[in-house]
N, CA, C and O atoms as a CHARMM CRD file, in Angstrom:
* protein
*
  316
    1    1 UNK  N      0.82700  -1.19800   0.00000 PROA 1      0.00000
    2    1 UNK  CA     0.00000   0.00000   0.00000 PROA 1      0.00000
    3    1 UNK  C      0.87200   1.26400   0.00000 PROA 1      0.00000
    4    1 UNK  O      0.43300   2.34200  -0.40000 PROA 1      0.00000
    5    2 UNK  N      1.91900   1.12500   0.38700 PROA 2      0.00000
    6    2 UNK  CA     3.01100   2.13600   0.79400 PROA 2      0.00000
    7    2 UNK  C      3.45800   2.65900  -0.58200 PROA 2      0.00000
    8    2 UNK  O      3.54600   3.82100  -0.97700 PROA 2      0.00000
    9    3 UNK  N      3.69400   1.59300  -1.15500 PROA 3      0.00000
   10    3 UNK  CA     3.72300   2.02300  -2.81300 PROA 3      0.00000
   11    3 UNK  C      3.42900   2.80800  -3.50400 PROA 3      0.00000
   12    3 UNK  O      4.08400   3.78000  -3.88300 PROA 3      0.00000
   13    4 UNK  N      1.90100   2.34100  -3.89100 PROA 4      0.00000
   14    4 UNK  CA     0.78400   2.77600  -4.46100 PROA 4      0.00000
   15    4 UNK  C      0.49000   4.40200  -4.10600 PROA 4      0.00000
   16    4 UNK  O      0.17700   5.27700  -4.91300 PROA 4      0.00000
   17    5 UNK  N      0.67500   4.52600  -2.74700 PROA 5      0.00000
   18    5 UNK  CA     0.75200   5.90900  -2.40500 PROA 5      0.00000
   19    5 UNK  C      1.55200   6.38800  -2.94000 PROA 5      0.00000
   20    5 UNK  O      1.26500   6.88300  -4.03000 PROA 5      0.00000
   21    6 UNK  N      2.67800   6.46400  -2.54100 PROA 6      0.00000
   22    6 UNK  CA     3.91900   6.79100  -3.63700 PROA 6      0.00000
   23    6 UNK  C      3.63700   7.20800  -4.60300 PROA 6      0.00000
   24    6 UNK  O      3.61600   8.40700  -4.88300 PROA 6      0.00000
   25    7 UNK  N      3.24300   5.90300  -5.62200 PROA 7      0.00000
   26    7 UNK  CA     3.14300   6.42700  -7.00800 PROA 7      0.00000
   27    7 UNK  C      2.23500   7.16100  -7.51100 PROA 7      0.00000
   28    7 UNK  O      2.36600   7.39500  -8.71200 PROA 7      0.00000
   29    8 UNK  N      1.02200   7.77000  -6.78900 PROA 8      0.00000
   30    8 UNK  CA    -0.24300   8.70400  -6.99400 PROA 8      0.00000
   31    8 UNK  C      0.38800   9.42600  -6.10800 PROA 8      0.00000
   32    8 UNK  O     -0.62000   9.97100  -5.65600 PROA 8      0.00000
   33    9 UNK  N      1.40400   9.95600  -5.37700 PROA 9      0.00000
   34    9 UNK  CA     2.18600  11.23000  -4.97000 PROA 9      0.00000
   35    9 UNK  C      2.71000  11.88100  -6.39200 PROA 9      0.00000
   36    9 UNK  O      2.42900  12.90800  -7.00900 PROA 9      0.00000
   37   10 UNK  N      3.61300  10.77200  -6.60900 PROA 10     0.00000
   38   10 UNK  CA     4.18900  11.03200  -7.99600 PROA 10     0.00000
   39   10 UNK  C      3.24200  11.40100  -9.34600 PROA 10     0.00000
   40   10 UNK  O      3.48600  12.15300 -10.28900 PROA 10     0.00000
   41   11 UNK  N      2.34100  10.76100  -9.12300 PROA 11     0.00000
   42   11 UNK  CA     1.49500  11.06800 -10.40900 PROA 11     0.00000
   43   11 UNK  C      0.57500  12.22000 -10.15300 PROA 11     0.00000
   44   11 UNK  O     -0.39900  12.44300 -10.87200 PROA 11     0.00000
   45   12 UNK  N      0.75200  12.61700  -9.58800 PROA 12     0.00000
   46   12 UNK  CA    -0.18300  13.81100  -8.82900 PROA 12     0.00000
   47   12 UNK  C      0.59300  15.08700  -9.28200 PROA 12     0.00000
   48   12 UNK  O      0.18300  15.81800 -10.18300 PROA 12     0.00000
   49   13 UNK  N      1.67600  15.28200  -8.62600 PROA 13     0.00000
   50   13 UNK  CA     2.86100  15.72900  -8.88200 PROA 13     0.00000
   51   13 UNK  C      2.64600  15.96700 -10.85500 PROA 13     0.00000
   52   13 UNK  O      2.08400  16.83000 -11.52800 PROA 13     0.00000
   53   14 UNK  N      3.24000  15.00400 -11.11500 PROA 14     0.00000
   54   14 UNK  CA     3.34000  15.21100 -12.75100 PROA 14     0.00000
   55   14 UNK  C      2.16200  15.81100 -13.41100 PROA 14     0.00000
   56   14 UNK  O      2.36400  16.67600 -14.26300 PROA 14     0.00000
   57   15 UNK  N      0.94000  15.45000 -13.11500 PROA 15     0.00000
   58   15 UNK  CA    -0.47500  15.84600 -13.58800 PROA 15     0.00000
   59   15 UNK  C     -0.33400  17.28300 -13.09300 PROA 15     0.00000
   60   15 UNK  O     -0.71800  18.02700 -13.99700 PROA 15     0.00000
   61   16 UNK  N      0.11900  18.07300 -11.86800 PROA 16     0.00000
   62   16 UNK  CA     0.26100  19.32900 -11.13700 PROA 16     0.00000
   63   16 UNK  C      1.23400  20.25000 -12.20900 PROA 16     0.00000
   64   16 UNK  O      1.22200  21.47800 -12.29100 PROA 16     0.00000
   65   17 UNK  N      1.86000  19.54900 -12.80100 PROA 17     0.00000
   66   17 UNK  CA     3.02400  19.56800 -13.70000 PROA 17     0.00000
   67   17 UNK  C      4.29800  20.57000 -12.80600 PROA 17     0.00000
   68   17 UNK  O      4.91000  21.54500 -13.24400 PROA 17     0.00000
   69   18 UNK  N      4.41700  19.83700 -11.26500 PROA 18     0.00000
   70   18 UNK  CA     5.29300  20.07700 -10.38900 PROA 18     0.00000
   71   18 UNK  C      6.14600  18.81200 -10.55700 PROA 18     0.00000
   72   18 UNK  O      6.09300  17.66600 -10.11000 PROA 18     0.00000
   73   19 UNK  N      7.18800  19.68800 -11.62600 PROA 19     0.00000
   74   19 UNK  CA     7.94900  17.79700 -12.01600 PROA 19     0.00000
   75   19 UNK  C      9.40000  18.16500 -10.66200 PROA 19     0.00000
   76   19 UNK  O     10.05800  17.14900 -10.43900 PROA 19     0.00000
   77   20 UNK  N      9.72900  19.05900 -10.08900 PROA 20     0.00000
   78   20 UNK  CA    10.59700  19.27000  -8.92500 PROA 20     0.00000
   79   20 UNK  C      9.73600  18.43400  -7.83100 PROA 20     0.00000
   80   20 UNK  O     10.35400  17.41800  -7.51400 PROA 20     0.00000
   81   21 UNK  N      8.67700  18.54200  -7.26200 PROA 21     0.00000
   82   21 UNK  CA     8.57600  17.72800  -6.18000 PROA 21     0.00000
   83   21 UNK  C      7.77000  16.16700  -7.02500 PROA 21     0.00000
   84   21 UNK  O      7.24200  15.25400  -6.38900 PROA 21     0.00000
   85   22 UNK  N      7.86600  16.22300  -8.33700 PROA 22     0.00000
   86   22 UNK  CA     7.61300  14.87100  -9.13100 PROA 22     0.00000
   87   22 UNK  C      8.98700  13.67500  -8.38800 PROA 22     0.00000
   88   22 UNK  O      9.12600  12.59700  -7.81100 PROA 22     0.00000
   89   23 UNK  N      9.60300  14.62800  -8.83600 PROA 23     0.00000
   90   23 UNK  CA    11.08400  14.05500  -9.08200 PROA 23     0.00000
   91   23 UNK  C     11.61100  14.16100  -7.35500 PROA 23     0.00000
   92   23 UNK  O     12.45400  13.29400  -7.12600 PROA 23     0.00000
   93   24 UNK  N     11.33400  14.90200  -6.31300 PROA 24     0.00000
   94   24 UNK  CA    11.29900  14.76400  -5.31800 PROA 24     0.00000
   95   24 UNK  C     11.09800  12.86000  -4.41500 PROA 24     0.00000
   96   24 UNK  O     11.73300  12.14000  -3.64500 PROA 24     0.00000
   97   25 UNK  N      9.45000  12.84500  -5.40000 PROA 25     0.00000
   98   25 UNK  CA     9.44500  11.88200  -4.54700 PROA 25     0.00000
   99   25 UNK  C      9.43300  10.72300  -5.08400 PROA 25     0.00000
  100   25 UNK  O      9.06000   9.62700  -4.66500 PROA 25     0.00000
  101   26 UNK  N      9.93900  11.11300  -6.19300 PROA 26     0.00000
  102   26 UNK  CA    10.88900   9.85400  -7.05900 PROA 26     0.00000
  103   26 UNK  C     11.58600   9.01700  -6.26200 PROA 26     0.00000
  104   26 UNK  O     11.58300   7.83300  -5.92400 PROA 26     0.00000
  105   27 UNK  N     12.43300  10.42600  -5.99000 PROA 27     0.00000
  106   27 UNK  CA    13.86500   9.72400  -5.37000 PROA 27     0.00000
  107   27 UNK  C     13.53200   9.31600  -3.84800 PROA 27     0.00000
  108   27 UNK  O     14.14700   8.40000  -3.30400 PROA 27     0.00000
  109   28 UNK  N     12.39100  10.14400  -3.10300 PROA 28     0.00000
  110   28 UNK  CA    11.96800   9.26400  -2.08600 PROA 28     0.00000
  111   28 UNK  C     11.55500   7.73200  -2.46300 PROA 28     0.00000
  112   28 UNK  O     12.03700   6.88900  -1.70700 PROA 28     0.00000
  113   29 UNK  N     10.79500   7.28700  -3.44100 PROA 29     0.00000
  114   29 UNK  CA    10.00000   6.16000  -3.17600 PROA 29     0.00000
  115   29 UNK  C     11.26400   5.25500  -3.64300 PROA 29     0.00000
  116   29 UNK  O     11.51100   4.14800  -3.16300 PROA 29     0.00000
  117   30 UNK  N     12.01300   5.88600  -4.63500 PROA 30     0.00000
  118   30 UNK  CA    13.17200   4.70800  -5.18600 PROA 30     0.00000
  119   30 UNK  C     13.84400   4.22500  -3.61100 PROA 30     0.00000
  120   30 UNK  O     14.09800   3.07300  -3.26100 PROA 30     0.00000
  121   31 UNK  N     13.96000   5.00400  -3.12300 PROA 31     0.00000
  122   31 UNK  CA    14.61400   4.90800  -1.87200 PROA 31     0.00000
  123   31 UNK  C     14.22000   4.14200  -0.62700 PROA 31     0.00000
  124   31 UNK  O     14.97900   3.62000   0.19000 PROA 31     0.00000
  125   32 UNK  N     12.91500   4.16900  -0.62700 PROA 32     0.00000
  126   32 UNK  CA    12.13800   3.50000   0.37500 PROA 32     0.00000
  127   32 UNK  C     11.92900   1.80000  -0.32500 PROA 32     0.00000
  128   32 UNK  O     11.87900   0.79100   0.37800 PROA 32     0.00000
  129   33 UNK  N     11.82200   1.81000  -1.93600 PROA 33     0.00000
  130   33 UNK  CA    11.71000   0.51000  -2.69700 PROA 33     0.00000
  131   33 UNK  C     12.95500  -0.09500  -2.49300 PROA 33     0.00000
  132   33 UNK  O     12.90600  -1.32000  -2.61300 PROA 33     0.00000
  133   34 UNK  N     14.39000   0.50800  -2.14200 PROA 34     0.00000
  134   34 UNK  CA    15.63900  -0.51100  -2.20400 PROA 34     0.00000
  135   34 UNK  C     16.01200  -1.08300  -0.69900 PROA 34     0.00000
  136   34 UNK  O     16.74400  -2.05100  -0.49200 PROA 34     0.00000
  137   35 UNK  N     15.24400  -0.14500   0.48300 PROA 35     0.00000
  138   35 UNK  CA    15.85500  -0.27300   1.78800 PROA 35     0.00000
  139   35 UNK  C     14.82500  -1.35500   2.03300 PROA 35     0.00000
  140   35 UNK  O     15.05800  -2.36700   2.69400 PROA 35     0.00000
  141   36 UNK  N     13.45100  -1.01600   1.34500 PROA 36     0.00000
  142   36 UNK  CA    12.58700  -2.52800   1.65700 PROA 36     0.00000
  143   36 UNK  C     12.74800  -3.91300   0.95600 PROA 36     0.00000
  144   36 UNK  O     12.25500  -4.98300   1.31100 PROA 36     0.00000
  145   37 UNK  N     13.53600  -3.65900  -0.10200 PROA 37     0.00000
  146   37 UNK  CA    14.23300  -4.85100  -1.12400 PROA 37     0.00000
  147   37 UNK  C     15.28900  -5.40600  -0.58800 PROA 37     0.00000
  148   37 UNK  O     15.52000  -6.58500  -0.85900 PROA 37     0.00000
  149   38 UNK  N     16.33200  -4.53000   0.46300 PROA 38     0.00000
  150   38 UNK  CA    17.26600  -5.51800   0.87900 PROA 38     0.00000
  151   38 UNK  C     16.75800  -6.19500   2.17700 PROA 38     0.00000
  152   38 UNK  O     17.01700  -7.35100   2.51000 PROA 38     0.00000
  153   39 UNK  N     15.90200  -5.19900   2.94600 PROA 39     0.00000
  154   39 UNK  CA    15.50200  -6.05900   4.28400 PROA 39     0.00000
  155   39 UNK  C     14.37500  -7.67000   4.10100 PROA 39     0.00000
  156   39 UNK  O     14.23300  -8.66800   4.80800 PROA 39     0.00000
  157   40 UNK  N     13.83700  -7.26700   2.93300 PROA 40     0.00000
  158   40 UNK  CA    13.08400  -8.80200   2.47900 PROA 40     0.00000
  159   40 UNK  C     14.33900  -9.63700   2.05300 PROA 40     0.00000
  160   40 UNK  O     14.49400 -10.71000   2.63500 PROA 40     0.00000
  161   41 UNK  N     15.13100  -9.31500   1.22900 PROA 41     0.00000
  162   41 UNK  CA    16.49300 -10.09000   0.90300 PROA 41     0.00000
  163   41 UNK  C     16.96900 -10.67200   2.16800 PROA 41     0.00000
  164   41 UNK  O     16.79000 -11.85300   2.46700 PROA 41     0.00000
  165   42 UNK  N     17.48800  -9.93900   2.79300 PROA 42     0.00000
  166   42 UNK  CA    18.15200 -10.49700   4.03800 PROA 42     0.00000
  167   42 UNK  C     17.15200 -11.42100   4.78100 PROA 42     0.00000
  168   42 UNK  O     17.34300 -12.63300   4.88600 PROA 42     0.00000
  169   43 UNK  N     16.22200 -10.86500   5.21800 PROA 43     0.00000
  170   43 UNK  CA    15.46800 -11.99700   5.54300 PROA 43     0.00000
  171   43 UNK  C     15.02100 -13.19800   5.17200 PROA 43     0.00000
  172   43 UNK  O     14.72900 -14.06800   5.99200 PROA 43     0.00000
  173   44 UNK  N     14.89100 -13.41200   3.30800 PROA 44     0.00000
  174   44 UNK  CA    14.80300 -14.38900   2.75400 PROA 44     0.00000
  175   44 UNK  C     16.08300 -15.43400   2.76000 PROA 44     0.00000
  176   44 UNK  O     16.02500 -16.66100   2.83700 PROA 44     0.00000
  177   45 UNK  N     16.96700 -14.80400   2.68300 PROA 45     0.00000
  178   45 UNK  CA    18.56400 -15.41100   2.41000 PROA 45     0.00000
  179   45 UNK  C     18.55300 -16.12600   4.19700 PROA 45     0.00000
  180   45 UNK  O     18.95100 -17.28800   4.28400 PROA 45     0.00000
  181   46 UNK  N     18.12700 -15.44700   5.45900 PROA 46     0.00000
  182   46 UNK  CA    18.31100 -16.33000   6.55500 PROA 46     0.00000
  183   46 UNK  C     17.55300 -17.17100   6.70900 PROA 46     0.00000
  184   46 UNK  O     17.91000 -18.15400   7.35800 PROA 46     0.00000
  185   47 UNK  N     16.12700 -17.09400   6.13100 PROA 47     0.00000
  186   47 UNK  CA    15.09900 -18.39400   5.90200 PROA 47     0.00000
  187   47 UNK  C     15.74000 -19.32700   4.96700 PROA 47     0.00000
  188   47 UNK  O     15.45400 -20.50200   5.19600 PROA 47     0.00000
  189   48 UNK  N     16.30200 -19.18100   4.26000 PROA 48     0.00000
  190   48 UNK  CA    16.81300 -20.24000   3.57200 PROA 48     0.00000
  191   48 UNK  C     18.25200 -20.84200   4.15700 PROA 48     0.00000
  192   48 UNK  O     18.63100 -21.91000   3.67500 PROA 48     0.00000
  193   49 UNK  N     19.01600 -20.23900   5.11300 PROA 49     0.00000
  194   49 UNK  CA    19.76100 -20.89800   5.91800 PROA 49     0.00000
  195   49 UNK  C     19.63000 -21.69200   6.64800 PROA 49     0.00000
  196   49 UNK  O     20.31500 -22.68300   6.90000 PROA 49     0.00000
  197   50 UNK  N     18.36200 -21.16600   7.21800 PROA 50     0.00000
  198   50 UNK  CA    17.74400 -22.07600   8.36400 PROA 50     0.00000
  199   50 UNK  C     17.36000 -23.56600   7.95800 PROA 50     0.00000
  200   50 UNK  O     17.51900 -24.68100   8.45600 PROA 50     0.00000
  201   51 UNK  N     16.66300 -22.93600   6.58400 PROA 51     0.00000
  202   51 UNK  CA    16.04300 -24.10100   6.15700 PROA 51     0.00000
  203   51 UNK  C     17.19600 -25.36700   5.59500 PROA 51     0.00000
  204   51 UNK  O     16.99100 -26.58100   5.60000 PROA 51     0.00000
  205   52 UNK  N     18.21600 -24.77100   5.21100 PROA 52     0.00000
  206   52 UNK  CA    19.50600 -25.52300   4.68600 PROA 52     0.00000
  207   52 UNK  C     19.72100 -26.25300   5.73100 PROA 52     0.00000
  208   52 UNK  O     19.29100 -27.40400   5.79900 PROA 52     0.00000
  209   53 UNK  N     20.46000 -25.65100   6.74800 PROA 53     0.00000
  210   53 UNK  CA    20.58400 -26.24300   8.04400 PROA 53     0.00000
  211   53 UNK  C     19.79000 -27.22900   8.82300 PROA 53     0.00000
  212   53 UNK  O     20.42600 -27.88300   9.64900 PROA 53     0.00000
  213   54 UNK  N     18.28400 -27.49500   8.68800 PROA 54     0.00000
  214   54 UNK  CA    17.58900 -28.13300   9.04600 PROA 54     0.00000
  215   54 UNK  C     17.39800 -29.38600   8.58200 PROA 54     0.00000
  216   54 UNK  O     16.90200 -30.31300   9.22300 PROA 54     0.00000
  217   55 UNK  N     17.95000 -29.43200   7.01100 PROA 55     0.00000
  218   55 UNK  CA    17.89000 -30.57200   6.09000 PROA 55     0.00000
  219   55 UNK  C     19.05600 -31.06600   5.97900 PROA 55     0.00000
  220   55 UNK  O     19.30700 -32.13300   5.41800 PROA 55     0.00000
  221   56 UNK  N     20.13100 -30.07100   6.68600 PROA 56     0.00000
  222   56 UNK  CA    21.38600 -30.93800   6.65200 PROA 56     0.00000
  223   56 UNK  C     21.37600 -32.04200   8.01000 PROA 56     0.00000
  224   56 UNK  O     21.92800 -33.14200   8.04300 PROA 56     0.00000
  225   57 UNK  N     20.61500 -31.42000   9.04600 PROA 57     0.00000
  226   57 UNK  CA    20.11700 -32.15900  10.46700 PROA 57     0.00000
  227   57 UNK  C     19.86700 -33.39500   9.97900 PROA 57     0.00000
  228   57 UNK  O     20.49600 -34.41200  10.27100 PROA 57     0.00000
  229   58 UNK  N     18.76400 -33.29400   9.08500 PROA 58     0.00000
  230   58 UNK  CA    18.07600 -34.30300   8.73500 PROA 58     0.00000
  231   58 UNK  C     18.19600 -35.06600   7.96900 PROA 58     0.00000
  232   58 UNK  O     17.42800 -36.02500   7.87900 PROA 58     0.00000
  233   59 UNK  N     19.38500 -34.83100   7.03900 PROA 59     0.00000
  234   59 UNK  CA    19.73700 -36.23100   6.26000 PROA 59     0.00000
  235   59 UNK  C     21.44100 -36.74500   7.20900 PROA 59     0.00000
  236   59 UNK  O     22.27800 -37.56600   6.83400 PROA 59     0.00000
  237   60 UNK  N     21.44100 -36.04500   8.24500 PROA 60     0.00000
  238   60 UNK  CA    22.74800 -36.81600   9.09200 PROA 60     0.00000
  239   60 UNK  C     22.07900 -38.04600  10.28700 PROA 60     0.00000
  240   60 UNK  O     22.54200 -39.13500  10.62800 PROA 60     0.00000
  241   61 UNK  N     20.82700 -37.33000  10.70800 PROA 61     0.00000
  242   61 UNK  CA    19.99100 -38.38500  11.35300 PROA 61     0.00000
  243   61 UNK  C     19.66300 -39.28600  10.11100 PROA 61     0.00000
  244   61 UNK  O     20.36900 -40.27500  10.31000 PROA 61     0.00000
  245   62 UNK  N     19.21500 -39.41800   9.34200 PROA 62     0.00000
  246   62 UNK  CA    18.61200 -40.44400   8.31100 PROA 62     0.00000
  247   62 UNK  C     19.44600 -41.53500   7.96100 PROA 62     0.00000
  248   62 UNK  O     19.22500 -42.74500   7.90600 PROA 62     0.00000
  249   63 UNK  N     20.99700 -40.47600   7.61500 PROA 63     0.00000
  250   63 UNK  CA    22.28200 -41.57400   7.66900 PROA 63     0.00000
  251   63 UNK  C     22.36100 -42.18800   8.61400 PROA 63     0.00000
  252   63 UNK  O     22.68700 -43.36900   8.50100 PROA 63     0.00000
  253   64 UNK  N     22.04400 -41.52600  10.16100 PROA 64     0.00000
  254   64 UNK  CA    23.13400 -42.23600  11.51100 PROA 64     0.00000
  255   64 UNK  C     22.09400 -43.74200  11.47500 PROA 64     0.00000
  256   64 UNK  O     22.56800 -44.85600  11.70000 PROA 64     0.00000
  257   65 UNK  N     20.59600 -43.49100  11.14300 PROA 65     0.00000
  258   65 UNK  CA    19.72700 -44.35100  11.46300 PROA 65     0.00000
  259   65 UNK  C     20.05500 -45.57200  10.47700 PROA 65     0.00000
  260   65 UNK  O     20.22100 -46.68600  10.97200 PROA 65     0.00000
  261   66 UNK  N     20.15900 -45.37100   8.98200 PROA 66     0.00000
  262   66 UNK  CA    20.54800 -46.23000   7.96000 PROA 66     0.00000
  263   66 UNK  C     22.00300 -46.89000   8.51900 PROA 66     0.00000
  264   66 UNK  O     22.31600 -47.85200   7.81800 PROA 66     0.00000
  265   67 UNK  N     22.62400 -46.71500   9.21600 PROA 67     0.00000
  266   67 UNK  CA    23.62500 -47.08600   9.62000 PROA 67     0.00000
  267   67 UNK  C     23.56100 -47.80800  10.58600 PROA 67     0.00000
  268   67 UNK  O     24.40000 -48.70900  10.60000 PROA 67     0.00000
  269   68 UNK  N     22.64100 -47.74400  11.69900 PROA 68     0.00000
  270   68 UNK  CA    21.83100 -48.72100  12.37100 PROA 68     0.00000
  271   68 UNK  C     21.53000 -49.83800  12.10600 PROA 68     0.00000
  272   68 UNK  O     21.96800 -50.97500  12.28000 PROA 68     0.00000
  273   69 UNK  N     20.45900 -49.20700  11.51900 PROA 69     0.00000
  274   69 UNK  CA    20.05300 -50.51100  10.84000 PROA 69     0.00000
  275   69 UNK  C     20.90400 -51.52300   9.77900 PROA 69     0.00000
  276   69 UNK  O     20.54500 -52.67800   9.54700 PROA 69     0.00000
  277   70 UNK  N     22.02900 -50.92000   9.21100 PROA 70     0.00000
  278   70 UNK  CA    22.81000 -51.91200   8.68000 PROA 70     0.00000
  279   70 UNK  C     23.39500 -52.73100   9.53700 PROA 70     0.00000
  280   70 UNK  O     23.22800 -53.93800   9.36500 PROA 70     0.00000
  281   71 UNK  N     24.16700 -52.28700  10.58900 PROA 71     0.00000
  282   71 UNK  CA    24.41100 -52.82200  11.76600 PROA 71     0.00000
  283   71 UNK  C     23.54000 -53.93900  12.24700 PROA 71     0.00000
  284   71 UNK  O     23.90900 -55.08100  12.52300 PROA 71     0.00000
  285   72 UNK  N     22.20200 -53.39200  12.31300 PROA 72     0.00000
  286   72 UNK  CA    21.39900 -54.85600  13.00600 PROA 72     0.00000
  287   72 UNK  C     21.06700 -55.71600  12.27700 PROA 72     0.00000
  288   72 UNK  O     20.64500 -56.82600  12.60200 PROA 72     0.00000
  289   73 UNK  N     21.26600 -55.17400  10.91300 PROA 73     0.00000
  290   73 UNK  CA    21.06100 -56.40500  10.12400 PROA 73     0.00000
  291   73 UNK  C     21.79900 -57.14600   9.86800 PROA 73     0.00000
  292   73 UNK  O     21.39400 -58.27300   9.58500 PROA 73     0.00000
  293   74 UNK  N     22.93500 -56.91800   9.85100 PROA 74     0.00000
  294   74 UNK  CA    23.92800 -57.83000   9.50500 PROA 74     0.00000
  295   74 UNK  C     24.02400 -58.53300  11.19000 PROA 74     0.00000
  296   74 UNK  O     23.86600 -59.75300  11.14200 PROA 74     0.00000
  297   75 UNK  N     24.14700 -58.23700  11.98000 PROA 75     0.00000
  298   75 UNK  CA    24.14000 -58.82400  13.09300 PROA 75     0.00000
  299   75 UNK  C     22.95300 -59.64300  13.11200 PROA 75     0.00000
  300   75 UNK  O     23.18800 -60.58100  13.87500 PROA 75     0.00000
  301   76 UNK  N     21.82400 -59.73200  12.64900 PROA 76     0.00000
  302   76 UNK  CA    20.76200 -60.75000  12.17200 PROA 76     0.00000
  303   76 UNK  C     21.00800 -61.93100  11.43400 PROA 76     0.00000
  304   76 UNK  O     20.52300 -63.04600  11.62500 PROA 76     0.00000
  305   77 UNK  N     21.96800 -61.49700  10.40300 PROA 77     0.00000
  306   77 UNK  CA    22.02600 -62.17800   9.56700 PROA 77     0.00000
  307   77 UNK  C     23.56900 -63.16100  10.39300 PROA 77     0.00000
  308   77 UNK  O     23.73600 -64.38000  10.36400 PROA 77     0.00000
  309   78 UNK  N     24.22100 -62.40800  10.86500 PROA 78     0.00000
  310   78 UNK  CA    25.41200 -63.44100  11.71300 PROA 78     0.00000
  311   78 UNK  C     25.28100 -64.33400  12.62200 PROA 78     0.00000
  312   78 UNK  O     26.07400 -65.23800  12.88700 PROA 78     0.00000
  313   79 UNK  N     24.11100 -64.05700  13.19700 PROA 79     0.00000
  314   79 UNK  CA    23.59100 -64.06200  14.54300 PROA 79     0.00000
  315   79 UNK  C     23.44000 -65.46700  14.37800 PROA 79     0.00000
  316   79 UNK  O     22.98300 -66.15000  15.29400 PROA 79     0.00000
């Protein structure tokens, strides 16, 4: 929504044919669009760490367990 405002500031502006505070809040909204583009970035990039990390958990348990069970099986089969 933050946007949208923005851009009917801006278009308001241009229609006013006040292209100085057009261009004003140009450079505001460009500005407010990159500081909110890296903070979703960053946040996306640590959700996907997490999520990396969680699946690395989980295929080391999957191994330790497959490894188990090779163990008991062959001890089945020696037995």
């Amino acid at each position: 929504m933050t946007w949208v405002k923005e851009h009917m500031e801006i278009m308001d502006a241009l229609c006013a044919n006040d292209r100085e505070r057009a261009a004003q809040r140009m450079r505001a909204h460009l500005e407010n669009a990159y500081v909110s583009t890296m903070k979703l970035t960053a946040e996306a990039q640590k959700a996907a760490a997490a999520r990396s990390k969680t699946k690395g958990r989980e295929r080391s348990n999957a191994s330790r367990r497959r490894e188990r069970n090779d163990v008991s099986a062959e001890s089945d089969i020696a037995g």
